[in-house]
Structures are given as C-alpha cells and as structure tokens.
N, C-alpha and C positions, 0 to 999 in steps of 0.2 A: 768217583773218578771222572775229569774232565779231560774230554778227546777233544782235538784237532784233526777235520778229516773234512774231504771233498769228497760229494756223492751225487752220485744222478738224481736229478729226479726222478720221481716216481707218479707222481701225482700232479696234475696244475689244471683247478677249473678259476673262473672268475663267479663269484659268489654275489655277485648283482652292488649295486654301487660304487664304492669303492673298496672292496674286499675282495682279496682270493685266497684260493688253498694253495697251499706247497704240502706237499708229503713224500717221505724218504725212504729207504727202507733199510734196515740193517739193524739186526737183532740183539745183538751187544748192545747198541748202545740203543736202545727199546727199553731192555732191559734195566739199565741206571735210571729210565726218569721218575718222575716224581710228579702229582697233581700240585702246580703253586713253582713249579723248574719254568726255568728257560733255556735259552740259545739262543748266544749274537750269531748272525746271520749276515752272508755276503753274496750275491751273485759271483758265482765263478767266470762269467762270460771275459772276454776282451775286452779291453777297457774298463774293469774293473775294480783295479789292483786296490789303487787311490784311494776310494771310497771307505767309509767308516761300515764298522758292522751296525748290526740292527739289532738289538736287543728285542725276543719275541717268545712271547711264552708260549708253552706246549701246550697243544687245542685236544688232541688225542693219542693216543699210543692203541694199536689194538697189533697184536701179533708182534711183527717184527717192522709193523709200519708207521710210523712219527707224523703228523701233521700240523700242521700250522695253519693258522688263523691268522691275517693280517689287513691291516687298516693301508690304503697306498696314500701315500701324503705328503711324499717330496721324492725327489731323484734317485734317492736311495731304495725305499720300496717300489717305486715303480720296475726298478733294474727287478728285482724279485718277480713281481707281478707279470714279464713280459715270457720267463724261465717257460720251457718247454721240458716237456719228458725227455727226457736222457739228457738232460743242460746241465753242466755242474752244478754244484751249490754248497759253498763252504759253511762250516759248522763247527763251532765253538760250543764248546756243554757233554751235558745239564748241569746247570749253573744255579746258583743260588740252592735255597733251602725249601721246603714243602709243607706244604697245609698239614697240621696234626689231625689225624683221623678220630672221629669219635666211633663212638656207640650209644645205640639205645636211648635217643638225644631224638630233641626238637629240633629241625635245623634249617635255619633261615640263610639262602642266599640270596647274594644282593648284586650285582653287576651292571655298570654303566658303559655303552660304547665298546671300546677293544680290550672292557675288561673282560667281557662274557668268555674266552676262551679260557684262561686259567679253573675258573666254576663248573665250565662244562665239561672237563676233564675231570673235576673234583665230583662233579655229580653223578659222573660214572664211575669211582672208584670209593663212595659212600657205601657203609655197610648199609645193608638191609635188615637190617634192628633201630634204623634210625626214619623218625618220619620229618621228610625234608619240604620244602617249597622253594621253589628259585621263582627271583624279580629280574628283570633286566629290562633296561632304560634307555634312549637312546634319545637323539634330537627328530626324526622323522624315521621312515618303516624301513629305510636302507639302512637303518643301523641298531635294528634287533635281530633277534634269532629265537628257534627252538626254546622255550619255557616254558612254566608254569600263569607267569600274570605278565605282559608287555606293556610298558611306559613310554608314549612320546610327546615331545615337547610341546609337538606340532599337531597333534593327534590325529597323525593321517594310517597308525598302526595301535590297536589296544587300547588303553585307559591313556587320555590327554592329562599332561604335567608330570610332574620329575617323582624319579622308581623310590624316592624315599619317602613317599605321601603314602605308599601303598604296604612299606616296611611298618608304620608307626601299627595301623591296626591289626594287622598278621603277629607279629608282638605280644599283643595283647591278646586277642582272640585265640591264637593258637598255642602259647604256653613259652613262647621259643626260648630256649635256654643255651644253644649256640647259632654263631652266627658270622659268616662267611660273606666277603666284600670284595671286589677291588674294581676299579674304574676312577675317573677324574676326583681330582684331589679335591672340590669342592663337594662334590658330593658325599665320600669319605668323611669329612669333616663334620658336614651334617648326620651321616649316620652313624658317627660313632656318639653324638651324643642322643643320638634317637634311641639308643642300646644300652646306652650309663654302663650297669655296672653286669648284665652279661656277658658272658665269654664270648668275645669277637675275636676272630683273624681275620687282618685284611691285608692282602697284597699289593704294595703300592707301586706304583709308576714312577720313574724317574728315567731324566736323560742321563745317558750314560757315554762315556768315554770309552772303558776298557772292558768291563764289565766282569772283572775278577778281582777287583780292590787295591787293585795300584793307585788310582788317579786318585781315589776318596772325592771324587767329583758328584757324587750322589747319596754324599751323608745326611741325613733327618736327625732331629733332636731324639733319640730314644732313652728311656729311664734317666740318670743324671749325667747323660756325655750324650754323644752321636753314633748313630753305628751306618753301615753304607746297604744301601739298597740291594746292590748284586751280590754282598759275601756275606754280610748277617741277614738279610731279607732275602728274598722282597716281602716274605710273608712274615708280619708283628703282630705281637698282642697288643690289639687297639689301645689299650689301658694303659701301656706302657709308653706311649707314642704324645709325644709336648703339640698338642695339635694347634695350641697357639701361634707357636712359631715357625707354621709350615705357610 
C-alpha cells in the first residue's frame, strides 16, 4: 500500500561529508517497508512546492522509526539535508518491490557509494541460518560506512581500488552462492559478470520522474522488453537484465 503523508521529523544528523540522516516515525507505515523499498522525498519547508521529489531508499526501519540515508548533490537534497526536528517532510511510499530473502545461503554483498543504504537494511533483516559478508566501495573515506571489507579509490579508508577486485576472491574462497548489489551502474555491470551464473539481486539506480510508473522514464532492458525501475524494480535478477544496453 503506498501513503502520501507529511511528517515531522524525527531525526536529522549530518553523517560527515556529504551525507545525512532523516528519520520519521509512524508505525503504519514502518510496518509496509521492505529491505530493497523506497520513498520519493520532498522537503516540506516554504518554498518548496516546485521542486521534484527525490527518490531514496530505506537505510532502516527499527520499531516505528524510518531512516534515511542520503547523498546531498544538488538543490533538491540539500533542501532535505538543512530539515530540522519537527520540519515537515513529505513522503511518497514504500515504493517499488524488495530483496528476496534467502536462507541457509552463502551471501555476498556488494555496494558502491549511496548504494550501501538498501544492503544495510538487507543485512539487518538476513536470516541467521545464512553466512553473509558485505563489500562496500566508495571514491575516498567520506563515502563508506559500517562493513565487513572497505574499498576506496583513493585509498585514504581500507583496501585501495574498486569493491569488485575484492568480490572476485570472496567468490571463490567463500562458496558464495547468493549475491546482493546495488550502487553505480559501472560497477554493477562489472559484477554481474564477476558472478556469471550465481543467483544475484541487484538494485539499480535510476532517475526518476514520478517514481510510480507513469512517466516509464526509468525503463532498463529486462528479459525480452523493458520493465521501469520504480514499479517492477528496482530490485532484478542480474541474469535477466540486457547489461549491454545499459
């Protein structure tokens, strides 16, 4: 079920470079999400109105409280980024579809940049009959977080060079037989064929318009047609996805 609803905040730190938190609180709709959902996002402030939402996946849900994870990168997140406690904050979702849960599974995650928020909800709602590891990559130390093994470009945080040099041997080494993604599309690209013919989900990124599948402004090649990012995705089976023609 997707709400339209304006809420206070609850929650607003700044998380060191260009990231903060937002978090919300209201138990209904706690309740509908899903690890692999989002919600377009709007500052409710003054001058507002005009502005487009922001399509942002859900970082956590614990009790009746929602958070977010967000990259600031133009006008639009900044507005988010400035929110104080008790500040409106309009809210579109949970949107899109969710990570298939396993079990009793080897389980490789993978996340680049402002993908780590999707994963890191998924990591907290992985059963424990499953032995998991998570990678995450970024360009320099302002752009990892909490994990398993850290990749930076710049190598000024963890192992220097990109998080899928560090997926090929864990692969190998560790048995993995699923395998969990989402972050920049070139990345993606290379670890889906780092993976061949294991069961991958990856959650992909797209700009979005409306973000409910009017516009079909964020369709991908999938199986023999297209399907759109915000209403059959965001999360695909890698296998199924024409990665030529992204």
């Amino acid at each position: 079920m997707i709400r339209y609803l304006t809420l206070p905040v609850h929650r607003s730190e700044s998380i060191g470079g260009n990231y903060c938190l937002l978090a919300v609180r209201d138990a209904g709709l706690a309740a509908l999400c899903r690890p692999g959902m989002f919600f377009e996002l709007k500052s409710g402030a003054a001058g507002q109105d005009r502005r487009l939402f922001k399509p942002v996946s859900i970082y956590k849900v614990q009790s009746d409280e929602i958070a977010f994870l967000i990259k600031v990168l133009g006008p639009g997140t900044q507005a988010l980024q400035v929110l104080e406690p008790g500040a409106p904050l309009k809210l579109l979702g949970p949107l899109g579809n969710a990570f298939q849960l396993v079990k009793d599974s080897r389980v490789l995650l993978v996340s680049g940049g402002v993908g780590y928020p999707p994963l890191a909800y998924l990591r907290d709602k992985l059963d424990a009959s499953n032995e998991f590891t998570f990678l995450h990559g970024g360009n320099c130390r302002d752009d990892v977080f909490p994990c398993d093994d850290v990749w930076t470009v710049d190598g000024s945080s963890g192992r220097q060079g990109l998080v899928t040099e560090g997926a090929v041997q864990l692969i190998r080494d560790k048995g993995i037989n699923v395998v969990y993604s989402c972050g920049p599309l070139p990345m993606l690209k290379a670890l889906a064929q780092i993976v061949g013919p294991i069961l991958h989900y990856v959650s992909l990124e797209a700009y979005m318009a409306c973000g409910v599948g009017v516009c079909h402004g964020c369709a991908v090649p999938v199986g023999e047609g297209y399907q759109r990012v915000c209403k059959e995705g965001p999360v695909f089976d890698a296998s199924l996805i024409r990665w030529g023609e992204l």
